[in-house]
C-alpha positions in Angstrom: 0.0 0.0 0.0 1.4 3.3 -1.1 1.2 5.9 1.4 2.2 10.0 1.2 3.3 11.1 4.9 2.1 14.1 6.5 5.1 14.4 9.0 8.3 13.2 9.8 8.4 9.4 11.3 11.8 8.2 12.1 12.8 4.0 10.1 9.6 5.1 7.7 10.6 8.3 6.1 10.5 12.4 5.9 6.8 14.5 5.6 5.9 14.5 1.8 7.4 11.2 0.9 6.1 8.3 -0.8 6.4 5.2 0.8 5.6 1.6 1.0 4.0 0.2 4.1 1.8 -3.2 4.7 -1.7 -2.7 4.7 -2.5 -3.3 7.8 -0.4 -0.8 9.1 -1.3 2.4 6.7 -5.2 1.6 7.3 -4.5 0.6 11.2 -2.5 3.3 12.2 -1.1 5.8 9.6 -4.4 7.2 8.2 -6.5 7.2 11.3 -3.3 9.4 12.9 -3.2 11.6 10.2 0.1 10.6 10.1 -0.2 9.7 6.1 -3.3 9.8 3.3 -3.2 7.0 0.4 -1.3 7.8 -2.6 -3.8 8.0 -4.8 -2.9 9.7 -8.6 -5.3 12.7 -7.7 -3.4 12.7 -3.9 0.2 12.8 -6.1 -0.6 15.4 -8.7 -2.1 17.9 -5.3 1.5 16.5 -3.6 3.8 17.7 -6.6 2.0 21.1 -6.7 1.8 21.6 -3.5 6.1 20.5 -3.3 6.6 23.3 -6.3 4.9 26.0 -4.7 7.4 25.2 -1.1 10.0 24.7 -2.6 11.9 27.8 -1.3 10.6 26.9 1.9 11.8 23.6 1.8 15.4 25.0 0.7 15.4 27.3 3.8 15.0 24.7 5.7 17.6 22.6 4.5 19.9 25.2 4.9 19.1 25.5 8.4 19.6 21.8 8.8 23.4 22.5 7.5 23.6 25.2 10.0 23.4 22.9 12.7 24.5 19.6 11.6 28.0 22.4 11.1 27.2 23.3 14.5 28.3 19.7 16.1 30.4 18.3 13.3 33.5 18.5 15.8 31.9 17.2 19.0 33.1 14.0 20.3 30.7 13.0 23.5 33.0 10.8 26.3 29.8 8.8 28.1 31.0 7.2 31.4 28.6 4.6 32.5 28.7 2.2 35.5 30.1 -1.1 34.3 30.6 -4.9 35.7 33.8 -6.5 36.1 33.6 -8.2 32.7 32.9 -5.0 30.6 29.6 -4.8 30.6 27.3 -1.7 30.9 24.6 -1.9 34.3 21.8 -1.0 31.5 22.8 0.4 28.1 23.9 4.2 26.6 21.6 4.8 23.9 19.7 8.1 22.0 18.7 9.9 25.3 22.0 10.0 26.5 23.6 11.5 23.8 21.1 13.5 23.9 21.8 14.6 27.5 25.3 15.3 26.7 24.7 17.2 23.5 22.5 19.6 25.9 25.2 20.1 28.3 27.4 21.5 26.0 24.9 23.4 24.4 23.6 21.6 22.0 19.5 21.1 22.0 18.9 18.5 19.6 15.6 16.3 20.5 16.4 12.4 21.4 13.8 11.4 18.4 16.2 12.6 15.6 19.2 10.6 16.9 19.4 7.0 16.0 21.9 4.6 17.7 22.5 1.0 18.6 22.3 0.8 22.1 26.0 0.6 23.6 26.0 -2.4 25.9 30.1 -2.5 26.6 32.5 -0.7 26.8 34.1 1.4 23.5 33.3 3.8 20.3 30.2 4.4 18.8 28.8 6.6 16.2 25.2 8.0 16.8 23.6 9.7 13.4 21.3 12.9 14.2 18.9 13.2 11.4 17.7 17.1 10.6 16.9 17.0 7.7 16.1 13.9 5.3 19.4 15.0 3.3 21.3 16.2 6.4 22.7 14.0 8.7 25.8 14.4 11.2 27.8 11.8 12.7 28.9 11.8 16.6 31.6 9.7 17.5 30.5 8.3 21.1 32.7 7.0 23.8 31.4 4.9 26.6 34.0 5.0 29.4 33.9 3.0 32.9 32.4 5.4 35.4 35.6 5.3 37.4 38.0 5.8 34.6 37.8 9.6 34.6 38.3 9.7 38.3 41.9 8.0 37.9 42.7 10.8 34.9 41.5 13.3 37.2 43.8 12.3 40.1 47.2 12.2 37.6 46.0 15.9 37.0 45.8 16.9 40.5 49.2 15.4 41.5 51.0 17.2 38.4 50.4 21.0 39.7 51.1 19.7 43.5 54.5 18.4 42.0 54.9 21.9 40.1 54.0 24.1 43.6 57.7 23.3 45.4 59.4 23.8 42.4 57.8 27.4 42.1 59.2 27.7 46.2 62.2 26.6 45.2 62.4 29.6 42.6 61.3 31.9 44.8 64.6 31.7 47.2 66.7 32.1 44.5 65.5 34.9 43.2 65.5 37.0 46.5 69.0 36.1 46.9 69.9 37.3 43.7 68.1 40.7 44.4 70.1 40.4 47.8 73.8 40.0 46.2 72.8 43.1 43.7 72.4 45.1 46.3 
């Protein structure tokens, strides 16, 4: 059964597409929702005028979609997450946490948008945000032990404490070399 969407549904496809779904489905659920009408040839010929006449919308719109998937082609997300002896994630890191990250750095991208195979160890991932149905941008994930970064933290502090009695040990030698000047 051909079907025309009305809105964006994420692993079906974009508002304004054509697609191909089981019967039960598009009469069940689509079209009841008025999520989708059937794609009948008078329903195509009103979709292709109706695509002309937005077509400069629908070109602002895809430039704003660059905009931002620009925005967060650089970020890398680090995830920590609790994890078992054997390497395995207590639960799993998935859409909503990337989400969650993306927001703390500033980034307010909706959870729906994102696809990505739930992480269930420990390792790299790539999550794909979808804003547009040309624009996607990858984010390289990392899924860290929750006690790794504590250990990175720790080399950090004892660096600058190690740095401190060198700076002291400055300090005496320049006051006596204002002292012999004089």
């Amino acid at each position: 059964m051909e079907i025309i969407l009305k809105e964006d549904i994420i692993g079906l496809g974009f508002k304004n597409d054509i697609v191909n779904v089981k019967s039960g489905y598009g009469r069940n659920y689509l079209i009841p929702q008025g999520k989708g009408v059937i794609a009948s040839p008078s329903a195509k010929k009103i979709l292709a005028e109706n695509l002309k006449q937005q077509a400069h919308k629908l070109a602002a719109l895809k430039a704003e979609a660059e905009k931002k998937a620009e925005a967060i082609k650089d970020v890398a997300l680090c995830i920590a997450a609790k994890v078992s002896a054997t390497g395995q994630l207590y639960g799993s890191v998935g859409a909503a946490q990337v989400a969650e990250e993306l927001k703390k750095l500033g980034h307010d991208i909706d959870r729906k948008i994102i696809t990505m195979h739930d992480a269930k160890t420990v390792g790299d991932f790539t999550a794909l945000v979808h804003f547009h149905k040309e624009v996607t941008a990858e984010i390289p994930v990392k899924v860290v032990a929750e006690n790794a970064p504590v250990e990175e933290k720790k080399a950090e502090e004892v660096a600058p404490e190690a740095e401190a009695p060198v700076a002291a040990e400055e300090a005496p030698a320049v006051e006596q070399e204002t002292a012999a000047e004089e």
